[in-house]
C-alpha positions as CSV (number, residue, x, y, z in Angstrom):
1,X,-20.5,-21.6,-76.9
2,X,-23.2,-19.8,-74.8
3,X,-22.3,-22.7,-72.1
4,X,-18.3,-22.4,-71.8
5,X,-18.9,-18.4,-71.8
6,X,-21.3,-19.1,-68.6
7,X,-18.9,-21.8,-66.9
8,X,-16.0,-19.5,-67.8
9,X,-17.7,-16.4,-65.7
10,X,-19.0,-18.3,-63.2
11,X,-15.2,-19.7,-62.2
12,X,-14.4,-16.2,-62.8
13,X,-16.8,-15.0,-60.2
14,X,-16.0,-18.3,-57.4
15,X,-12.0,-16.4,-58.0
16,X,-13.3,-13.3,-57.0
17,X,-14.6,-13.7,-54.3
18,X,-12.0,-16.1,-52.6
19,X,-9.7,-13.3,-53.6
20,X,-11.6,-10.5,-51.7
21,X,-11.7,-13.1,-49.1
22,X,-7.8,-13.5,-49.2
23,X,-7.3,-9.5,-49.2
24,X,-10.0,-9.3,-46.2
25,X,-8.1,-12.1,-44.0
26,X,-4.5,-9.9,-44.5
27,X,-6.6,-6.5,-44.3
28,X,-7.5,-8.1,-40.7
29,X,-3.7,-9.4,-39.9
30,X,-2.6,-5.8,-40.5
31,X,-4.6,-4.1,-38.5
32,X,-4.1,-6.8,-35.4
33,X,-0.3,-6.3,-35.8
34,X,-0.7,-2.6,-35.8
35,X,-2.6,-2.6,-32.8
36,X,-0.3,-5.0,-31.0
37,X,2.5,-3.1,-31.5
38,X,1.1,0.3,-30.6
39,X,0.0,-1.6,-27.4
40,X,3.4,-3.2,-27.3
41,X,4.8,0.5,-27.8
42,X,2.6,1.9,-25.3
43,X,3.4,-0.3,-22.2
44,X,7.2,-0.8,-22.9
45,X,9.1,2.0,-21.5
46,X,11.5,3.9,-24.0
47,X,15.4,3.3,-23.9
48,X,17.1,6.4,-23.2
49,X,20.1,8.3,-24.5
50,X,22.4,5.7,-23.2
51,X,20.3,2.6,-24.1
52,X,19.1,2.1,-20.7
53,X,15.6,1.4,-20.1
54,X,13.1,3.9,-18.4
55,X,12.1,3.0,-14.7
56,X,8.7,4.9,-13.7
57,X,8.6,7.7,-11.2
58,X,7.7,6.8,-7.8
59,X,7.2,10.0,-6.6
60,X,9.4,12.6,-4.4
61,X,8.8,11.0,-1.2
62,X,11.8,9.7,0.9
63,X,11.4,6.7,0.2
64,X,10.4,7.0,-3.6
65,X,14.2,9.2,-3.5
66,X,15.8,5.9,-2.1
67,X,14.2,3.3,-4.3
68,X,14.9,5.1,-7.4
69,X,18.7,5.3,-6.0
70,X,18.9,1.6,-6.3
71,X,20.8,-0.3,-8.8
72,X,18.3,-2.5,-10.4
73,X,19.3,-5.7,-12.3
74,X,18.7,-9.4,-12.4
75,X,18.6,-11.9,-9.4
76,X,22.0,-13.5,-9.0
77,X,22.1,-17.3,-8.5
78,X,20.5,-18.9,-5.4
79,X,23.8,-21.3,-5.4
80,X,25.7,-21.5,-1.8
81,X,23.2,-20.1,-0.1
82,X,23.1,-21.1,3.6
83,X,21.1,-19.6,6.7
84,X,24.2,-20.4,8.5
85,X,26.2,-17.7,6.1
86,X,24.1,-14.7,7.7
87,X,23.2,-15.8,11.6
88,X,23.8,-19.0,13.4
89,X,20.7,-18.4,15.2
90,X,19.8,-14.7,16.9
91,X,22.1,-12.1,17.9
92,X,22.2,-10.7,21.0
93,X,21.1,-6.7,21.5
94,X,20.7,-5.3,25.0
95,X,21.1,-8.3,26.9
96,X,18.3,-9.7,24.8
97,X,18.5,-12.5,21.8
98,X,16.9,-10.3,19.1
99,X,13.6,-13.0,18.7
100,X,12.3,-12.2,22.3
101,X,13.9,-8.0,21.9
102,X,11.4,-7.8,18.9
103,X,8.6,-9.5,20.7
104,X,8.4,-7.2,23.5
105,X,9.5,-4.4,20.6
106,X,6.9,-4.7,18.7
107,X,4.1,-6.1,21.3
108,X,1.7,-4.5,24.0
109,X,1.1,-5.8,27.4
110,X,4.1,-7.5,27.4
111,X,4.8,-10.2,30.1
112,X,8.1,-11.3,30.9
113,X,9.2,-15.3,32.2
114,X,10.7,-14.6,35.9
115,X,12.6,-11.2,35.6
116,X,14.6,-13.0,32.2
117,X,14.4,-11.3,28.5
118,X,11.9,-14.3,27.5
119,X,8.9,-12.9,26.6
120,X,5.9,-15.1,28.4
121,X,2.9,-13.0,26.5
122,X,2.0,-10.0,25.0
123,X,-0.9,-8.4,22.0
124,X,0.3,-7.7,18.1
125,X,-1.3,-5.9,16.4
126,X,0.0,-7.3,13.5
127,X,0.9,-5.4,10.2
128,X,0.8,-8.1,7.5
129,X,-2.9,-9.2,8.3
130,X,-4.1,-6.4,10.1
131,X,-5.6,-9.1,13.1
132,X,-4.7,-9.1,16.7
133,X,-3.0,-12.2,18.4
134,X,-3.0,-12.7,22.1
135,X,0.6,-14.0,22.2
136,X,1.1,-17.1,24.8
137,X,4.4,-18.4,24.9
138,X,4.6,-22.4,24.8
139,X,5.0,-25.1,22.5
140,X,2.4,-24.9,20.9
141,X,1.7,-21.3,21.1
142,X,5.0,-19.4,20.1
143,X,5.1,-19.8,16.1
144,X,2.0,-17.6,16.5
145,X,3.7,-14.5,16.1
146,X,7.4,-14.8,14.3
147,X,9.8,-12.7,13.6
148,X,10.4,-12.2,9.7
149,X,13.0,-11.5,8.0
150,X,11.7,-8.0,5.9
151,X,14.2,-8.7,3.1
152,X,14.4,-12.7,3.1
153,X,17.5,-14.0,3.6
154,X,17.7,-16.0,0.6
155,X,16.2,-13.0,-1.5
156,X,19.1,-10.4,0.1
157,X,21.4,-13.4,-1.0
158,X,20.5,-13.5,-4.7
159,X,20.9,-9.6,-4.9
160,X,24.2,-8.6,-3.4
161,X,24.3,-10.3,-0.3
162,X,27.0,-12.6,-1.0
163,X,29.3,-9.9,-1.6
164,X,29.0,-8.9,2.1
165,X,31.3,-9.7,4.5
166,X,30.7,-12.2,7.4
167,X,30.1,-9.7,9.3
168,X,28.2,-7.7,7.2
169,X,25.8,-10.7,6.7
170,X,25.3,-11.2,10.4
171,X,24.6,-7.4,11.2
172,X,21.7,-7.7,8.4
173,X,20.0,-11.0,9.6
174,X,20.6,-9.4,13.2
175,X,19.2,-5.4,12.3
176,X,15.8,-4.4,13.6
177,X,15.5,-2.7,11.0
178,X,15.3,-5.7,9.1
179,X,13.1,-7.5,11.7
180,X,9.5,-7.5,12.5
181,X,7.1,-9.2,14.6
182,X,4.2,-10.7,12.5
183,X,1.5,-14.0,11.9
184,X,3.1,-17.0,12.3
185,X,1.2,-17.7,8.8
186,X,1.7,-14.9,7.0
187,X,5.2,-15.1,7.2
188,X,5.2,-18.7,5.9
189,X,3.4,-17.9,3.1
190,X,5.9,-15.1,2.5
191,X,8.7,-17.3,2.3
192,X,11.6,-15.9,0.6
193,X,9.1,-13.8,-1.7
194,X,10.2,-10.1,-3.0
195,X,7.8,-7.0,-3.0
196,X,7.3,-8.5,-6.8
197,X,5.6,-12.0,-5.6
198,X,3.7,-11.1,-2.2
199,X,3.2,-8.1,-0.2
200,X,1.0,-7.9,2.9
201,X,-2.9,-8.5,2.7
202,X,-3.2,-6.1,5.1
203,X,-3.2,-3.1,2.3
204,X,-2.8,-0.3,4.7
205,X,0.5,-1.3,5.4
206,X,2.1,-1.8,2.1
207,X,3.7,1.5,1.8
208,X,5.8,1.1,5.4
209,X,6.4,-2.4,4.4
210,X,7.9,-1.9,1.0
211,X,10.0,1.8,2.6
212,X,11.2,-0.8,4.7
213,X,12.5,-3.2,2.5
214,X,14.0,0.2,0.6
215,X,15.9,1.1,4.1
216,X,17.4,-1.9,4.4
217,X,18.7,-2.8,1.1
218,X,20.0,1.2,0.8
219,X,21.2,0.0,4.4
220,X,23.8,-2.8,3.1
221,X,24.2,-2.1,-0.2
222,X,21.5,-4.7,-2.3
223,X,19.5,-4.2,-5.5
224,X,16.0,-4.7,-6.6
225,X,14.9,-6.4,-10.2
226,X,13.0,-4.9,-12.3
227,X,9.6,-6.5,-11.2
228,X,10.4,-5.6,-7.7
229,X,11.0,-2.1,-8.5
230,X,7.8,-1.5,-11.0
231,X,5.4,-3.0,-7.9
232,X,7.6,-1.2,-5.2
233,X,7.2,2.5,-7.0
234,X,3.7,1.7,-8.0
235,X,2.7,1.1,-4.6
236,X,4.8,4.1,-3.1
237,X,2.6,6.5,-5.9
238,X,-0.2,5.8,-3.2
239,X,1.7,7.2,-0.1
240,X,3.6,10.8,-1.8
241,X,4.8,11.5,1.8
242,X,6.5,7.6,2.8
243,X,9.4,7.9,5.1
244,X,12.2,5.8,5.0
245,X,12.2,4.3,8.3
């Protein structure tokens, strides 16, 4: 008798504690999923009255007022998309093809070929790196400096810019506004990145670069996503006075 009572309280007691051991593992789930969704609650910006999510302030400067006047809404799809459909090749402005206007532009001690628009050399400062390149032009020397596109083509295409106009397209590719002067290398590793993907090592120039992306898609009419806009306004909360060039 004395044996079964022992046997009995010792299962008992092996029950007990695999129960308190049960209660402390869903104790510890609670708690995890409370804290996860206060996190959750506390990062993800409320809707508002009409459903719409909250975009965060980027301040009152010019261009924090423009940005914040953008629609914002997803990337439409990269189908059709051509070069051809904004510029067969550069415009002309002054006389000039807009590569070798923005070159001298944008360049000091400027050099022309002969008494032509070709620009033969010239010094950038440039913005995206922050270095200086002794510009030479030659085949093997021009693709040092290029001229990028602020909004990429392909990017401007995916938010609004198929609804342009042919002509509409070509005055974009073809703006200085929209053009800059920069390393050959930094605009290839740009590609047709957003403000969201890649913005300019050089971190001095950030808030000019991204005003300018703002100029131009107030300019002709394109939106931002939602990524673009967060790192856009985040990066403007650094500069309160930004123009919009």
């Amino acid at each position: 008798m004395t044996s079964r009572n022992t046997a009995r309280s010792e299962t008992d007691g092996l029950t007990q504690k695999q129960l308190f051991a049960r209660l402390g593992r869903i104790l510890f789930v609670i708690i995890v999923l409370a804290v996860g969704g206060w996190q959750l609650r506390s990062t993800t910006p409320e809707p508002s009255a009409d459903g719409s999510l909250q975009l965060p302030s980027a301040g009152t400067s010019p261009a924090a007022i423009a940005l914040s006047q953008l629609e914002v809404k997803g990337r439409a799809p990269k189908t059709g998309y051509k070069r051809e459909l904004f510029s067969s090749g550069w415009g002309q402005l002054n006389g000039c093809d807009l590569r070798n206007y923005i070159l001298a532009r944008d360049m000091t001690n400027v050099t022309r070929v002969d008494t032509t628009c070709k620009v033969n050399t010239g010094t950038l400062n440039d913005p995206y790196t922050g270095n200086i390149i002794q510009f030479v032009r030659g085949a093997g020397t021009s693709d040092d400096v290029q001229i990028d596109h602020v909004v990429a083509l392909s990017d401007a295409w995916q938010k609004g810019a198929q609804n342009l106009s042919a002509a509409e397209r070509y005055s974009l590719a073809n703006d200085p506004l929209e053009l800059l002067a920069v390393d050959g290398g930094a605009n290839q590793a740009k590609g047709d990145s957003d403000a969201a993907s890649w913005l300019p090592s050089n971190k001095s120039y950030r808030c000019t670069y991204v005003a300018r992306q703002i100029a131009v898609k107030t300019k002709y009419k394109l939106w931002v996503t939602r990524a673009e806009y967060d790192m856009m306004a985040k990066i403007l909360t650094s500069c309160p006075a930004q123009p919009l060039p």
